[in-house]
C-alpha positions in Angstrom: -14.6 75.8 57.8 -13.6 78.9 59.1 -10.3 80.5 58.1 -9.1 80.2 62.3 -10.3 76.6 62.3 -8.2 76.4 59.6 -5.0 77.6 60.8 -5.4 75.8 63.8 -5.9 72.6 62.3 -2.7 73.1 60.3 -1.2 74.0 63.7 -2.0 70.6 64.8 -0.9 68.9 61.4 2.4 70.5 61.6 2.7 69.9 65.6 2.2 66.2 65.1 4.3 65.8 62.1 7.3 67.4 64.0 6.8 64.5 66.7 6.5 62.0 63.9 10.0 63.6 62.5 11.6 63.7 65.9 10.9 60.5 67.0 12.6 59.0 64.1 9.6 58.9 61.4 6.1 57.5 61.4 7.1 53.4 62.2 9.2 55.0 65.3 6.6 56.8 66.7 4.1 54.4 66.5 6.2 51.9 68.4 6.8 54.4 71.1 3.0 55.5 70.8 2.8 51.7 71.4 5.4 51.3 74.1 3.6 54.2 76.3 0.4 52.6 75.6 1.7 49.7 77.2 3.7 50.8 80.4 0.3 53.4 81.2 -2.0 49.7 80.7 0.9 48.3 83.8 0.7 50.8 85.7 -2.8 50.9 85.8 -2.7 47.6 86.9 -0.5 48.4 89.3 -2.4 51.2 90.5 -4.5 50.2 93.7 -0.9 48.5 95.2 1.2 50.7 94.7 -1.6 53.6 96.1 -1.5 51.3 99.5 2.5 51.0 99.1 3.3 54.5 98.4 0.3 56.5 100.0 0.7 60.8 99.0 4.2 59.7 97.2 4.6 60.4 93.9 5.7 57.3 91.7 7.2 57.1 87.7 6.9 53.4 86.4 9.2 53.3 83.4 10.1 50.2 81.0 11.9 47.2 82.1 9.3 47.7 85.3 11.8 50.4 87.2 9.7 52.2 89.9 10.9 55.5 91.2 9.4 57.0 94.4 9.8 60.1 95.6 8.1 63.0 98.0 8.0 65.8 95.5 7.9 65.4 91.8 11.1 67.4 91.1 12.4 64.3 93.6 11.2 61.9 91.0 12.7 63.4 88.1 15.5 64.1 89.0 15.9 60.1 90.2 14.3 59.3 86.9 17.1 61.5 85.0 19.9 59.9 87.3 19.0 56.7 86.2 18.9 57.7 82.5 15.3 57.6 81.8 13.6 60.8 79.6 10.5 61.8 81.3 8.5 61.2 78.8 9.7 57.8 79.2 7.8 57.1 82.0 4.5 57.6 83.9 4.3 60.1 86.8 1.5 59.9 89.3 0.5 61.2 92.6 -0.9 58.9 95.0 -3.6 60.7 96.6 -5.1 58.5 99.0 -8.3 60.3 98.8 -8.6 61.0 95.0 -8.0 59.0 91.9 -5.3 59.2 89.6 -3.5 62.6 88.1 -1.0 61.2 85.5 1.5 63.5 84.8 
């Protein structure tokens, strides 16, 4: 292995390892690794509706099934942070009725 390959796989190491240390340690973040993996397998789900509901809106599904629609995506947030929820709390999309999804 090269000595850049190297560095940047330590990089990596000590990027996820911060995460792991942030979110409370290695159990914590694999229950919110969990959690996300969760609410992104509803909201794909969800998808097709809520592209027919909420065509060229953007949309953040969040736990406890909170829905947040909005015309811009700084509209979202903000409603998101309003009602207490971190963004990376929730999934963000687009709902391009001529493309498929860009999860933000």
């Amino acid at each position: 292995m090269s000595e850049t390959t190297s560095n940047a796989s330590e990089g990596v190491r000590a990027d996820m390892e911060a995460m792991i240390e942030q979110a409370g340690g290695h159990e914590a973040f694999a229950k919110s690794w969990r959690e996300y993996d969760e609410l992104f397998r509803q909201f794909v789900r969800k998808e097709k509706s809520l592209r027919q509901q909420y065509p060229d809106q953007f949309v953040a599904l969040a736990p406890g099934d909170v829905l947040v629609v909005g015309d811009t995506l700084d509209e979202v947030r903000q409603r998101l942070e309003e009602k207490g929820i971190a963004r990376g709390q929730a999934i963000i999309d687009f709902l391009d009725v001529n493309s498929g999804p860009l999860v933000v």
